[in-house]
C-alpha positions, 0 to 999 in steps of 0.5 A: 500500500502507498504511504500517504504524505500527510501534513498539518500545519499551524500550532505546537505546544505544551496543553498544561493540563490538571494531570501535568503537561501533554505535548498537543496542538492540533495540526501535531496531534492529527499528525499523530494519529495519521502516523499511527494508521500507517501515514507518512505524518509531517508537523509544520511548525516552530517552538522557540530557542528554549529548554520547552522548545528543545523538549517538544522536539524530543517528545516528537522523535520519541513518538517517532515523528519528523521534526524536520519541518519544526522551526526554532526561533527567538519567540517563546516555545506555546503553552496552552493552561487547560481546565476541564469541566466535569465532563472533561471538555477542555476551555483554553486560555491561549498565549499571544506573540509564541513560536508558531505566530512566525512559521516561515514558509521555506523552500524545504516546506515547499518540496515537501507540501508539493508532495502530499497527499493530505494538509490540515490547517485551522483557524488558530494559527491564521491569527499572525499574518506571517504564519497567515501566509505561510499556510496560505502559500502552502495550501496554493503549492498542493498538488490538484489531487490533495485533500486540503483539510479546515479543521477549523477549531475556533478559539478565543476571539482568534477569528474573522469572516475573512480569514474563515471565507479564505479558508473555506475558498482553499480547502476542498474538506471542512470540519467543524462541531455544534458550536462552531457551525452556528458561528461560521453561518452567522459570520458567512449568512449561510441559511437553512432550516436544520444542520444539515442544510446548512451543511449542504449550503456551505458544501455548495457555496465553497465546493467542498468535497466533505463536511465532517460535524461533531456534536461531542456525545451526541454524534456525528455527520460525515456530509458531501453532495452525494450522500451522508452518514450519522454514527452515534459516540460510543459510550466510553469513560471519558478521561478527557475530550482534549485531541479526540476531535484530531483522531477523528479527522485523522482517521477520516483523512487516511479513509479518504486517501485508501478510497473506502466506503463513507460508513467505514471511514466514519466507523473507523473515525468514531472509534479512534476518537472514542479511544482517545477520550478514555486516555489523558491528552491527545495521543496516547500510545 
């Protein structure tokens, strides 16, 4: 089988969580679980000329990840404090001015995104116009057939219509929760009477191939123009829900890439995610 180039770029960082700190940001931990299914993962980042920033690049050869792609410069290495509620959903409290606020975009990120398969971005790290273009400019090198991935993850006050509508107008592939999709059709008046037209209306407005919409223990939707598919969420002893969101769309990513059945790729997704929840952070072993 081919080994599948799958690439996210954006944020990496230390989640302070109750239980100590995890490395996490949620291009590295799609990057993981890609990994981990039998991908080629590629984090694009940067983590600051620090004691953290030096750990962060051993955790990730420890986990047998590249750090080929992990910038360092003069800026502080990310930390993200994480409380839980008593579901353990986690709220973030996000720095300003760290590391992967200034990924450059280089000729060695250049020959590389020229070759995947799949790239996952978000919002988050578009909230630094240097990192802004940096995504920008890679999602422009993909080749025709790579699947462009907006997970957008909405955080804090770090978005604006503009940078969402660019992103949508790039990706062929968005996900998005229950709480994100009232945002995002306020923001771009998308209308419809349930979620599910309104899903369908962001696929047609932006030409996308697939929406995948989470609703936490309520389910989820994988949505294209053709067909769709509801899957339920296991239940399982929820450790925390930190990184579950990124399994899912890397188990979607690779069920794209091996061509399966919309059901098996959503089964599988569901599945991972749910492991996920019953461990502490975002990539257990």
């Amino acid at each position: 089988m081919k080994e599948f180039i799958i690439a996210g770029i954006g944020e990496l960082l230390w989640d302070m969580l109750p239980t100590g700190k995890q490395l996490g940001g949620a291009p590295c931990n799609f990057v993981y679980h890609a990994q981990r299914l039998g991908a080629k993962g590629i984090t694009v980042s940067a983590v600051g000329e620090d004691a953290s920033g030096k750990e962060i690049r051993e955790t990730l050869q420890k986990k047998g990840l590249s750090t080929a792609y992990i910038q360092q410069n003069s800026y502080p290495t990310s930390t993200v404090d994480i409380v839980l509620d008593d579901k353990g959903v986690p709220n973030y409290i996000i720095h300003e001015e760290v590391a992967w606020d200034f990924i450059e975009y280089t000729d060695a990120v250049d020959e590389m995104i020229a070759e995947a398969d799949a790239v996952c971005f978000g919002s988050l790290a578009q909230r630094n116009s240097i990192s802004r273009l940096a995504i920008k400019a890679a999602l422009g090198r993909c080749k025709p057939e790579c699947l462009k991935i907006f997970d957008i993850n909405l955080r804090q006050h770090y978005y604006s219509k503009e940078e969402i509508e660019s992103s949508l107008q790039v990706s062929n592939i968005l996900k998005l929760n229950e709480d994100e999709l009232p945002v995002v059709c306020d923001l771009l008046k998308i209308e419809g009477t349930d979620h599910l037209e309104q899903l369908r209306a962001l696929i047609a407005k932006y030409h996308l191939k697939l929406i995948a919409y989470t609703l936490g223990a309520n389910g989820s939707y994988l949505v294209s123009s053709q067909e769709d598919s509801f899957m339920p969420t296991p239940k399982v002893e929820v450790k925390d829900t930190v990184g579950a969101g990124d399994a899912f769309t890397a188990a979607m990513t690779v069920g794209l890439l091996q061509n399966k059945s919309l059901k098996e790729i959503h089964r599988n997704a569901v599945e991972l995610s749910a492991f996920v929840c019953t461990q502490n952070g975002a990539m257990p072993e």
